[in-house]
PABARO-237611 format. One line per field, with one value per residue (C-alpha): residue number from 1; residue in three letters; x, y, z. Coordinates in nm, 3 decimals. Example, Ala and Ser with C-alpha at 12.3 -4.5 7.8 and 13.67 -1.06 7.14 Angstrom:
2
resi c(1/2)
resn c(Ala/Ser)
c1 c(1.230/1.367)
c2 c(-0.450/-0.106)
c3 c(0.780/0.714)
***
This chain:
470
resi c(1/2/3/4/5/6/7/8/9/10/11/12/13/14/15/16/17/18/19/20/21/22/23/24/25/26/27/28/29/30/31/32/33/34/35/36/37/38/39/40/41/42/43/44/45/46/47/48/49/50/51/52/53/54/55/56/57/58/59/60/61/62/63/64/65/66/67/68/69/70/71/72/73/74/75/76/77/78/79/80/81/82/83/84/85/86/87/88/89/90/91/92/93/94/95/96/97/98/99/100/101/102/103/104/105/106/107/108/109/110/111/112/113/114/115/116/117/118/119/120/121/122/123/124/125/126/127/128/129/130/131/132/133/134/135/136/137/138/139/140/141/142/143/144/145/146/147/148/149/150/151/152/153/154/155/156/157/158/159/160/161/162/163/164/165/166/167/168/169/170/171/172/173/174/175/176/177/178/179/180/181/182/183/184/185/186/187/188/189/190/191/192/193/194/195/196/197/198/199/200/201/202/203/204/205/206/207/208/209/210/211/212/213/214/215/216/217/218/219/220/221/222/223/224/225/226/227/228/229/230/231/232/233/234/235/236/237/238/239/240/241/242/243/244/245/246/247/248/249/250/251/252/253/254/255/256/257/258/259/260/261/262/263/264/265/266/267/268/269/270/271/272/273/274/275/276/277/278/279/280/281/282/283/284/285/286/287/288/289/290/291/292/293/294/295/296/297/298/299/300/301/302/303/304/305/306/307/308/309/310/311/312/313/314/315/316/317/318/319/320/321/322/323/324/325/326/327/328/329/330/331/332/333/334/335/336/337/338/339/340/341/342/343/344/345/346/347/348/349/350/351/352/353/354/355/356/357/358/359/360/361/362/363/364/365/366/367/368/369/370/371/372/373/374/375/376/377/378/379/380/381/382/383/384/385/386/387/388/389/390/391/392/393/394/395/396/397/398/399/400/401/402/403/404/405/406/407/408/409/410/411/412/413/414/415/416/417/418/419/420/421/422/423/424/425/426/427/428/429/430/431/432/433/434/435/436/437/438/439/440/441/442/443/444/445/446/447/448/449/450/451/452/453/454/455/456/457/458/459/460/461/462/463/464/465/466/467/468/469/470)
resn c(Unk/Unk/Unk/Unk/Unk/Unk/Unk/Unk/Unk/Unk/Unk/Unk/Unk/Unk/Unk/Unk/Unk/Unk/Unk/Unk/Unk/Unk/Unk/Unk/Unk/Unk/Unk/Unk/Unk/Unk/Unk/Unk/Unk/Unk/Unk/Unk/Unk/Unk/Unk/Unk/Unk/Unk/Unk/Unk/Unk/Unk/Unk/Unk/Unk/Unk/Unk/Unk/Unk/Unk/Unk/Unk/Unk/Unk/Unk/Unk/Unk/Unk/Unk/Unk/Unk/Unk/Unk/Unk/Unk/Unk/Unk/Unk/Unk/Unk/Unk/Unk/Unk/Unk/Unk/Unk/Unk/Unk/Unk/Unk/Unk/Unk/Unk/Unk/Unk/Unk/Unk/Unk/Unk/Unk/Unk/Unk/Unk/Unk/Unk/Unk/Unk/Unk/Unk/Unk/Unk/Unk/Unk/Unk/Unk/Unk/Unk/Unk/Unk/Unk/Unk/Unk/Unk/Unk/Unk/Unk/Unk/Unk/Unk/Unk/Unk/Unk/Unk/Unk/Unk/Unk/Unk/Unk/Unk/Unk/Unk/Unk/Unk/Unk/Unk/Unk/Unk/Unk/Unk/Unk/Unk/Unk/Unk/Unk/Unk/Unk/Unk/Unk/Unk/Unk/Unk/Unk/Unk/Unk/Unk/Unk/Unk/Unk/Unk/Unk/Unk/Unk/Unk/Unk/Unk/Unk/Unk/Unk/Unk/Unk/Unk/Unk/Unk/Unk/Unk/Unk/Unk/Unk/Unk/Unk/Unk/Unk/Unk/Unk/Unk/Unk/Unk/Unk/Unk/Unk/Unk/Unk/Unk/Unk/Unk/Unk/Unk/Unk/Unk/Unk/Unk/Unk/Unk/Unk/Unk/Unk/Unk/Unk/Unk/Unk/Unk/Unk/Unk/Unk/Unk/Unk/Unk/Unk/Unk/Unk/Unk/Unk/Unk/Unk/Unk/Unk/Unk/Unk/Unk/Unk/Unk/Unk/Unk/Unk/Unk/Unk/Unk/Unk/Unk/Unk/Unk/Unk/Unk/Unk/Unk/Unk/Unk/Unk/Unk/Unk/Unk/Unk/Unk/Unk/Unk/Unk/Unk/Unk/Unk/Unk/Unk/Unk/Unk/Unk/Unk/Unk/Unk/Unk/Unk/Unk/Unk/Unk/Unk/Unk/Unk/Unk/Unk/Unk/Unk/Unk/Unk/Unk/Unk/Unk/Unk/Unk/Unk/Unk/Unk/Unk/Unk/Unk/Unk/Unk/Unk/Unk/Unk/Unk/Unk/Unk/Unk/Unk/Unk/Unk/Unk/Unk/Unk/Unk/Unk/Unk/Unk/Unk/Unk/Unk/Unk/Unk/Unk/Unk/Unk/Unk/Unk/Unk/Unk/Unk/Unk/Unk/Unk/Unk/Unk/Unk/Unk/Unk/Unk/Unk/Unk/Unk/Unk/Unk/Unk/Unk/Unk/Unk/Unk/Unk/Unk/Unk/Unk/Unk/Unk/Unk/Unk/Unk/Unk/Unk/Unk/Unk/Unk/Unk/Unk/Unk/Unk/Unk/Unk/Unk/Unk/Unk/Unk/Unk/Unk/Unk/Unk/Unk/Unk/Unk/Unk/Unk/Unk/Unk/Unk/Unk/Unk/Unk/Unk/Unk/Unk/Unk/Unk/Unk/Unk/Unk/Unk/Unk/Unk/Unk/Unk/Unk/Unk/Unk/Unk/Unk/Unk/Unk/Unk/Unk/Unk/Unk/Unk/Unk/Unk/Unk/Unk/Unk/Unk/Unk/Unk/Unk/Unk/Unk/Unk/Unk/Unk/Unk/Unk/Unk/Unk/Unk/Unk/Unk/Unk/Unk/Unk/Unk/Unk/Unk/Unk/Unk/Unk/Unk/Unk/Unk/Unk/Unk/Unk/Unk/Unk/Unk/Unk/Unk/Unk/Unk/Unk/Unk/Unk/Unk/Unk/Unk/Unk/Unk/Unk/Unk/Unk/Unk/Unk/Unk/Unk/Unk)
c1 c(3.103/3.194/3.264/3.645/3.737/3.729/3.852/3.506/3.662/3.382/3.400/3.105/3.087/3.180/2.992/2.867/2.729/2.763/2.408/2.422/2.623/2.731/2.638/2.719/2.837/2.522/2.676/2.985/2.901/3.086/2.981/2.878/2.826/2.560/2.574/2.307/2.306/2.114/1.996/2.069/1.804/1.534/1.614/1.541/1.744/1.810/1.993/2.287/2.418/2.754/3.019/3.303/3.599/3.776/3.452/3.494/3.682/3.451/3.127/2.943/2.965/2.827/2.543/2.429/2.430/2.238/2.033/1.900/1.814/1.660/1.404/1.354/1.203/0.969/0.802/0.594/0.501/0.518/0.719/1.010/1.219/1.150/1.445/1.429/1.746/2.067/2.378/2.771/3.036/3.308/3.537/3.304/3.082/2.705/2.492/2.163/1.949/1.681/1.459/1.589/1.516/1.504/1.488/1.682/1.668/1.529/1.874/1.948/1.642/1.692/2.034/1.972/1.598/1.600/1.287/0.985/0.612/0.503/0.168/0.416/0.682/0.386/0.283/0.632/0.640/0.293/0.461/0.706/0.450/0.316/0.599/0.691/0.347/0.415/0.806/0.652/0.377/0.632/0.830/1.062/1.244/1.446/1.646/1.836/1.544/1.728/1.646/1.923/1.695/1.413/1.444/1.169/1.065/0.734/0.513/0.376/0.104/0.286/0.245/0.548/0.617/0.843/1.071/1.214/1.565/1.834/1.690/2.059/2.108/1.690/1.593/1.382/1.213/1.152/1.568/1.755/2.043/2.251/2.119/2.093/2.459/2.566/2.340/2.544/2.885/2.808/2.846/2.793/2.413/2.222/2.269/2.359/2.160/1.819/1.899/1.634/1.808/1.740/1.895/2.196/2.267/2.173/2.103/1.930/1.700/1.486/1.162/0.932/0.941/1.270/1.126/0.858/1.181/1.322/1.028/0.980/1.363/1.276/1.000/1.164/1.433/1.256/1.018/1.309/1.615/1.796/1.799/1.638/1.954/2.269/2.589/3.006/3.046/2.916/2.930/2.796/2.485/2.444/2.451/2.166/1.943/1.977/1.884/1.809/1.449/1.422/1.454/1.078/0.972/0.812/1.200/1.321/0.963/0.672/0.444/0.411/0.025/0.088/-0.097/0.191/0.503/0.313/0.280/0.663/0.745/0.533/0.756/1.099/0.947/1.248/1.060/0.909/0.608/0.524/0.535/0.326/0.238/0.273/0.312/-0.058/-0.110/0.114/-0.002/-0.366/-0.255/-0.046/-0.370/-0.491/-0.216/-0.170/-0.284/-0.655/-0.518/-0.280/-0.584/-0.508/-0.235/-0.352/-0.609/-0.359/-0.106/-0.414/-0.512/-0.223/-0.192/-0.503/-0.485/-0.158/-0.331/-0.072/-0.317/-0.176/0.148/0.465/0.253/-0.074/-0.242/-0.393/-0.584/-0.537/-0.887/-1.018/-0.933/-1.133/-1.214/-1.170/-1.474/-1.629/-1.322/-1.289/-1.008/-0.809/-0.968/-1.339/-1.581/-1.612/-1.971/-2.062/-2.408/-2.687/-2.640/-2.306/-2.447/-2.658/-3.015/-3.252/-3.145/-3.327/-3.494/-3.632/-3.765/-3.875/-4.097/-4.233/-4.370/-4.569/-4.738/-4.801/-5.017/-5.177/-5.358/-5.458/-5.615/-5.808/-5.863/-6.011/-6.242/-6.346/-6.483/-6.659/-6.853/-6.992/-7.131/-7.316/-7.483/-7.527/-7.718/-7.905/-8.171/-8.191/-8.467/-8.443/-8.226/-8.387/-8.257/-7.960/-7.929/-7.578/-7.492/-7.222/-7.568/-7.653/-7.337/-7.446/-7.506/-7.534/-7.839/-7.792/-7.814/-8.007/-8.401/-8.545/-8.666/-9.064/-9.223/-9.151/-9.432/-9.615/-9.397/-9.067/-8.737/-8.580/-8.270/-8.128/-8.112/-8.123/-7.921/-8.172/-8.489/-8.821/-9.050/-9.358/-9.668/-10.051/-10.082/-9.839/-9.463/-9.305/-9.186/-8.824/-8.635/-8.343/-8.025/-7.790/-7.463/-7.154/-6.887/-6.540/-6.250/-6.007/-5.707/-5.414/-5.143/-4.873/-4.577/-4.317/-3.985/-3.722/-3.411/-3.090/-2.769/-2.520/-2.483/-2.518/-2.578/-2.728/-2.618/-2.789/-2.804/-2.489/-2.327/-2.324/-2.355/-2.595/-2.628/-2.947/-3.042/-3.128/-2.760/-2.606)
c2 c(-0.174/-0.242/0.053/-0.116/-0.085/0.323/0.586/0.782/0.983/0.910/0.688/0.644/0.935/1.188/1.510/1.645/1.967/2.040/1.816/1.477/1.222/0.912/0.572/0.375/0.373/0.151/0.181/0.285/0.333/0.441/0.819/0.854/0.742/0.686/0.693/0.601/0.945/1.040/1.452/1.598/1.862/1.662/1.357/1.099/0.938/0.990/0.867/1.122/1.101/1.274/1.245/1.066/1.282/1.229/1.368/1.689/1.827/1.747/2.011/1.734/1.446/1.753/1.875/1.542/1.462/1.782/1.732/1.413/1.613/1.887/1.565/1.354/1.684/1.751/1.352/1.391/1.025/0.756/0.552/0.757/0.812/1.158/1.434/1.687/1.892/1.991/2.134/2.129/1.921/2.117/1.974/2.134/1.809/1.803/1.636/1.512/1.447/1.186/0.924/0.634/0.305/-0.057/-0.336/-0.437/-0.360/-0.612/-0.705/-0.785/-1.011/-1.201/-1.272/-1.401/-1.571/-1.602/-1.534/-1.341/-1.505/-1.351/-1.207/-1.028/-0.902/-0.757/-0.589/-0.493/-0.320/-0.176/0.065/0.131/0.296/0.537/0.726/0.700/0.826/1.122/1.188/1.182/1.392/1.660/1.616/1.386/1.062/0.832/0.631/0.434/0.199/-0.141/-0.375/-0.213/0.095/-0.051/-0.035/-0.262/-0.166/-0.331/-0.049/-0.039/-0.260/-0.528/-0.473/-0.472/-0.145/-0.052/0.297/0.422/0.541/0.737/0.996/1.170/1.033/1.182/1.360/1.642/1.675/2.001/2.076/2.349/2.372/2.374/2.061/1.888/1.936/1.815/1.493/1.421/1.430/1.274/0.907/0.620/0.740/0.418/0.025/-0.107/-0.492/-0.222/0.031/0.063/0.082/0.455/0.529/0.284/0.501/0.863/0.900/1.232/1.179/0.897/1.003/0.838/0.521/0.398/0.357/0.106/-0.052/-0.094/-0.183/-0.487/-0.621/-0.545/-0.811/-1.033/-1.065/-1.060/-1.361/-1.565/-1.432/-1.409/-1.142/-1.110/-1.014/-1.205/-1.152/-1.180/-0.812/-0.482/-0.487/-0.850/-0.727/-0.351/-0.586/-0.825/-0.501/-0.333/-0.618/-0.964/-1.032/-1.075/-1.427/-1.540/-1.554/-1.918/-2.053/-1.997/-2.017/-2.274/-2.248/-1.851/-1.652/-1.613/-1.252/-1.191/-1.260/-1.052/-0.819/-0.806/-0.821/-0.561/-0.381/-0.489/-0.406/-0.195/0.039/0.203/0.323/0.011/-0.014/0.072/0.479/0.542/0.415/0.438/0.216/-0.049/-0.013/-0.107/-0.400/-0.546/-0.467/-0.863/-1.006/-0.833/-0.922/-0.715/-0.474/-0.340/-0.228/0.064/0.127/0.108/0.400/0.624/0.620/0.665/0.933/1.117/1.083/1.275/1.473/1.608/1.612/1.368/1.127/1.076/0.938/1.108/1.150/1.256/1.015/0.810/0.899/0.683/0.571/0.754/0.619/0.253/0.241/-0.077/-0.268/0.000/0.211/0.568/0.623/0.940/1.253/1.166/1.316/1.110/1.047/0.810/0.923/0.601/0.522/0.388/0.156/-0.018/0.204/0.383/0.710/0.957/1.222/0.867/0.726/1.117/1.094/0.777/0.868/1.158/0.959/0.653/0.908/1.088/0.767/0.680/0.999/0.929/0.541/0.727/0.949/0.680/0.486/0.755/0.851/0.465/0.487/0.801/0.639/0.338/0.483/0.762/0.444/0.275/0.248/0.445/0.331/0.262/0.512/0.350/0.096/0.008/0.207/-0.071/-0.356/-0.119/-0.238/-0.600/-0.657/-1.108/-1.245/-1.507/-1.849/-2.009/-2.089/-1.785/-1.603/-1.559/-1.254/-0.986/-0.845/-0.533/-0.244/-0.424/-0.336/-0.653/-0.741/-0.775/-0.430/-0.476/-0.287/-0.247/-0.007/-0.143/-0.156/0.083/-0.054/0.010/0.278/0.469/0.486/0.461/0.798/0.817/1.004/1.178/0.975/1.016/1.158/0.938/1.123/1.039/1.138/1.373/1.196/1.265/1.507/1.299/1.256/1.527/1.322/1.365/1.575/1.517/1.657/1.353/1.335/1.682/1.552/1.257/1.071/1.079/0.758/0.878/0.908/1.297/1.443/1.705/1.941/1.969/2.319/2.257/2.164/2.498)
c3 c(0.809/1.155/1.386/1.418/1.065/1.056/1.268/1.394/1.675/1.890/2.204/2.449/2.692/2.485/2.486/2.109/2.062/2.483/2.536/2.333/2.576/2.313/2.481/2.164/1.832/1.660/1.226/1.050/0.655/0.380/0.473/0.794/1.141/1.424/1.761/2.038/2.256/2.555/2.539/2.818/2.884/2.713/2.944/2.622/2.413/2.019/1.699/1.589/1.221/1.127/0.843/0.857/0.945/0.589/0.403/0.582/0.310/-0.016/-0.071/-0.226/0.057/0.296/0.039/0.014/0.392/0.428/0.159/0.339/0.630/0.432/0.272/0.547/0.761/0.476/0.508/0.820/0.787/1.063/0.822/0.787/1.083/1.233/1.209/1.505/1.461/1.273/1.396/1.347/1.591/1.712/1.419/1.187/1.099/1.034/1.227/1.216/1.525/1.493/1.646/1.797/1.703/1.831/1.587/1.292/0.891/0.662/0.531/0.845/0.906/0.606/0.665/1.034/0.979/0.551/0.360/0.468/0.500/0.134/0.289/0.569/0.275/0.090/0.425/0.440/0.086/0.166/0.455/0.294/-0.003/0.254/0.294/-0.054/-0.140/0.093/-0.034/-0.408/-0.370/-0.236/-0.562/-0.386/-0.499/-0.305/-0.527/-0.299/-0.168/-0.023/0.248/0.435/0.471/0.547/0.888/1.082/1.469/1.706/1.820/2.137/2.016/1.867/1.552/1.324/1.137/0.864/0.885/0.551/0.615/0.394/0.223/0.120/-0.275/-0.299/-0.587/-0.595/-0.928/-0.935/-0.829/-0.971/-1.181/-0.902/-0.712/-1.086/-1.111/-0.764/-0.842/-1.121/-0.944/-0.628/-0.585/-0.529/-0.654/-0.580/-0.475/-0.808/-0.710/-0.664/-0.926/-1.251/-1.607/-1.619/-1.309/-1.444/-1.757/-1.619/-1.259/-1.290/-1.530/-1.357/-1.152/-0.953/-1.119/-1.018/-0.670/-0.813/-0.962/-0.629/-0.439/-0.726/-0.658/-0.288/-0.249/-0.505/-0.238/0.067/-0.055/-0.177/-0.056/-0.394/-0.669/-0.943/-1.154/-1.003/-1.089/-1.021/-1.103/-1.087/-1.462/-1.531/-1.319/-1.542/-1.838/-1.679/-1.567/-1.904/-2.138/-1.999/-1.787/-1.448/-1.322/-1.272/-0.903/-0.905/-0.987/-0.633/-0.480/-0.674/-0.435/-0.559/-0.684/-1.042/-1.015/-0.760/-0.982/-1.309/-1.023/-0.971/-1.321/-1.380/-1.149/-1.339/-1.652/-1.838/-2.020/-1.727/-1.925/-1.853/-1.507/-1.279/-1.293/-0.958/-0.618/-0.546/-0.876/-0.728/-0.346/-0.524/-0.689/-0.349/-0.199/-0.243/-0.121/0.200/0.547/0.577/0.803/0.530/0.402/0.600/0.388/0.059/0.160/0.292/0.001/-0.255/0.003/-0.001/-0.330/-0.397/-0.144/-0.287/-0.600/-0.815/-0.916/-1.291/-1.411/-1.558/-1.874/-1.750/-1.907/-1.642/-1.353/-1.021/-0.910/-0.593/-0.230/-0.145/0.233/0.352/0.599/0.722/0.790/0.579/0.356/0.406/0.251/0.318/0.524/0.900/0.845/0.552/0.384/0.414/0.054/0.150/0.413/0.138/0.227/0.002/-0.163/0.142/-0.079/-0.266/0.122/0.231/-0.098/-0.080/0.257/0.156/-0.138/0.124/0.315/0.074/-0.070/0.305/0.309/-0.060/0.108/0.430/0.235/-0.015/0.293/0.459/0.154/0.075/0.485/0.435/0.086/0.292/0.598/0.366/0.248/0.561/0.839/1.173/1.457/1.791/2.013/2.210/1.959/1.819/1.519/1.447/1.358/1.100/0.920/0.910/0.560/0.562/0.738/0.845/0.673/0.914/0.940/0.846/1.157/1.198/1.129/1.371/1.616/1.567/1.708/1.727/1.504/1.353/1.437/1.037/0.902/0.488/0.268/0.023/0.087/0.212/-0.069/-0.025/0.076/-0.038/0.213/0.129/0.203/0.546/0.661/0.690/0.950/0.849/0.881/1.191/1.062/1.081/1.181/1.052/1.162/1.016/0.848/1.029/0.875/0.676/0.883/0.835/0.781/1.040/0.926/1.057/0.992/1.071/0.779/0.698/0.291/0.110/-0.251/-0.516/-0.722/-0.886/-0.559/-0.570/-0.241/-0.218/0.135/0.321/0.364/0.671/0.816/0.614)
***
């Protein structure tokens, strides 16, 4: 709705709330309005959100413009736009006070440059999970998930990134009474082109689900640019949702995975046992389709998931696998440090082991050694003094001419292994061997302990603290 067709009672300049000057009125909708405004005494510029002048007068419109506040401050995810403050106008409106932002919403990119890139929609969808993972693990639903509130902005890096906006038909699952009953009379409660057949028939009884719903239609669209329900009427398209199957993806684009359109059937499936459990379920499966730096993604909504501790659907019945880091990069929830295990080395205590039974046999190798010298040198003939105690270890003659007897008084060069046989006078007096020293074995290496990682894996990827890093 264009800020011409409804009376706002703003006009640029104005002063709201004594400190928010109005530069520009950036949306009219079919509750509220926002203005570009420049704070005053914070010298930056913000996003103000107010009712329209003839909802002043109905509890509900101003519960559930609250209410939106009340959920969006709760999600303290990048991908939701960031709420910093509430208030009243001097007519007696809310307000909301939140980030501003530069870009356009994904209704508005599809109507100006038609179908997304489907690796870049997925991408898309994948953002948008994280703060969904976040709003459902504090017991919040959105059920009004659109293009229109997707809202896309380029960080400061370049890279594109996807803000969740509207919060104000949310559900909170564990409501009271009171909040039940306001959800029940407020309206419109949902986009009916995005809305699951649960929320169709009764709007308070859906849960998280209905957001998988949505997110299905969501990429349907932004892939193809059509619906996967079309209709003439409101009523034509409640019939479609409730009883006829989605249109298949590969009619509008051939070129489609298959695993991608069972993915968003999957999605559109009516009985939502069948659909995906939660959002972490589905962020796992868009997980091979996405560029690799959504990868980044997938960890934190499984993260946060578990983290929160809602890692099993409605019915409790199936548990959502634990977080996958992606490359070498950690997924939320685990430790900085990964143990060696995960880097594809030996179990440590295994390696620590195997080091202490690698030295013990060189000291039983060492020993052996020195015992088979000292039976060696205990038969054999006395040295010469200076002579080399390494000749006595020659144990070949050679293979040669033999060499001519040797001259009275002279030591032969060959030592034999073997003792000299006696002669008829008598045997040869034998000096006492010369003790061969050996050296001691050195100690077995003590392993080296360190604490980065203060724990190691066992082969059942247990970790297990050193006592020496407690």
């Amino acid at each position: 709705m264009s800020p011409r067709d409804v009376s706002v009672n703003v006009r640029p300049g104005d002063l709201l709330a004594g400190k928010y000057r109005v530069e520009r009125i950036i949306a009219v909708g079919g509750m509220g309005v926002i203005v570009a405004a420049h704070h005053l005494e914070l010298d930056e510029r913000v996003a103000l959100k107010f009712l329209l002048p003839k909802l002043l007068e109905r509890p509900a419109a101003i519960a559930r413009f609250l209410r939106e506040a009340r959920a969006a401050v709760k999600i303290k995810n990048e991908h939701v736009a960031r709420v910093s403050d509430v208030g009243k106008l001097e007519n007696g409106s809310p307000y909301i006070v939140m980030e501003y932002l530069e870009g356009l919403d994904l209704a508005a990119w599809l109507e100006k440059r038609g179908p997304i890139p489907a690796e870049q929609a997925v991408d898309f969808v994948l953002q948008a999970c994280e703060a969904l993972a976040e709003a459902h693990s504090l017991g919040i639903v959105h059920r009004d998930l659109k293009p229109a509130n997707l809202f896309c902005i380029q960080r400061s890096d370049g890279q594109l990134s996807i803000k969740v906006l509207d919060f104000g038909i949310s559900k909170l699952t564990a409501a009271s009474a009171e909040q039940d009953a306001m959800s029940l009379t407020s309206a419109p409660m949902g986009s009916p082109y995005y809305m699951s057949p649960e929320q169709m028939k009764a709007a308070s009884e859906v849960d998280a689900r209905t957001d998988i719903w949505s997110l299905g239609v969501i990429l349907f669209e932004l892939i193809t640019s059509r619906g996967p329900f079309e209709a003439e009427g409101v009523t034509g398209l409640v019939v479609k949702v409730t009883t006829e199957p989605p249109a298949p993806l590969s009619r509008y684009l051939p070129t489609v995975a298959p695993d991608l359109e069972r993915l968003v059937e999957r999605c559109l499936e009516k009985d939502r046992d069948r659909r995906f459990q939660t959002i972490g379920e589905l962020a796992l499966a868009l997980r091979q389709f996405a560029p690799q730096h959504s990868g980044l993604s997938v960890d934190r909504v499984v993260g946060t998931l578990h983290r929160a501790g809602t890692v099993t659907d409605p019915g409790g019945s199936s548990e959502l696998p634990p977080p996958i880091a992606s490359s070498p990069r950690l997924a939320p929830g685990r430790p900085h440090a990964q143990t060696i295990t995960a880097w594809g080395e030996a179990n440590p205590r295994k390696r620590y082991l195997g080091s202490a039974f690698a030295s013990a046999a060189a000291v039983v190798v060492v020993v052996s050694v020195a015992f088979g010298v000292m039976q060696a040198t205990a038969h054999s003939p006395p040295l010469r003094a200076g002579a080399d105690t390494a000749s006595a270890f020659s144990a070949v003659p050679p293979t040669s001419a033999p060499s001519p007897p040797p001259s009275a008084g002279s030591v032969p060069t060959v030592i034999p292994l073997l003792p000299p046989v006696a002669s008829a006078a008598g045997p040869t007096p034998v000096s006492a061997p010369r003790p061969v020293r050996v050296a001691p074995a050195p100690p077995p290496a003590r392993p080296k302990i360190t604490c980065d990682p203060p724990y190691y894996a066992d082969a059942n990827g247990t970790r297990h603290f050193k006592k020496e890093c407690l």
